[in-house]
C-alpha positions in Angstrom: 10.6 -8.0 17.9 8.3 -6.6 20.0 6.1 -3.9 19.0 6.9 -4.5 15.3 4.6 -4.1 12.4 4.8 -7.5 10.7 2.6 -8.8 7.3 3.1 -11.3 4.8 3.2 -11.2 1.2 4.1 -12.7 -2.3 6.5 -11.3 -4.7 3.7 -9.5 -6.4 2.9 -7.4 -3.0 -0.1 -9.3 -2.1 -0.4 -9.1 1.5 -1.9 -12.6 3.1 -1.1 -11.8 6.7 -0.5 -8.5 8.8 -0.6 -8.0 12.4 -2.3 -5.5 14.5 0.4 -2.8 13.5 0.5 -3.5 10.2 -3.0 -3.4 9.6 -3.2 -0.2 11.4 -0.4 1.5 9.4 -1.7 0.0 5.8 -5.0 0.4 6.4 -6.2 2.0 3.4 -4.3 -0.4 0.9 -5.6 -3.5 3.2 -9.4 -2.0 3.3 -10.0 -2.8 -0.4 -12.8 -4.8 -1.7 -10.1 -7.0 -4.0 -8.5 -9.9 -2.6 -5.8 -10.4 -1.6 -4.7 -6.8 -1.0 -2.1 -5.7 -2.7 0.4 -2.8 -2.6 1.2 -2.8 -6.2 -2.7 -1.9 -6.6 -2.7 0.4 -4.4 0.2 2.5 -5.3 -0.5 2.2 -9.1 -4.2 1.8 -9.7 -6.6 4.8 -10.1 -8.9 5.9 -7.2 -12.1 7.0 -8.6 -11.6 10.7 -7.3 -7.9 11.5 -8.4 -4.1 10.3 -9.1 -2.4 7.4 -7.9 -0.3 7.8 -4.9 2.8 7.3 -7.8 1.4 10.1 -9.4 0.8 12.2 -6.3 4.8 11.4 -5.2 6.2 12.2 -9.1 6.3 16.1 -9.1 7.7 15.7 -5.6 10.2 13.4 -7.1 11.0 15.4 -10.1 11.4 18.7 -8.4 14.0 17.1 -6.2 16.7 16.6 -8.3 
């Protein structure tokens, strides 16, 4: 596929390869200082100014139902 976004990664989300695509659409999970980057970080750990993006998706999540 052409034109795909494309990365590489463990079971744990690690992420050891990503193309141009990729990198551009998970940027801010791939721009960390801890390596490898990994999803499961960035969805579930703390940034220093506010909630996880779990946290930011649960209200959204719980008023759905």
């Amino acid at each position: 596929m052409i034109g795909a976004a494309a990365f590489v990664r463990n079971a744990h989300l690690d992420i050891f390869a990503a193309n141009a695509l990729a990198r551009a659409l998970h940027a801010e999970a791939l721009d960390s200082d801890e390596q490898p980057p990994s999803l499961a970080r960035f969805v579930f750990r703390p940034p220093p100014d506010g909630p996880t993006t779990a946290g930011r998706a649960s209200p959204t999540t719980r008023s759905a139902g």
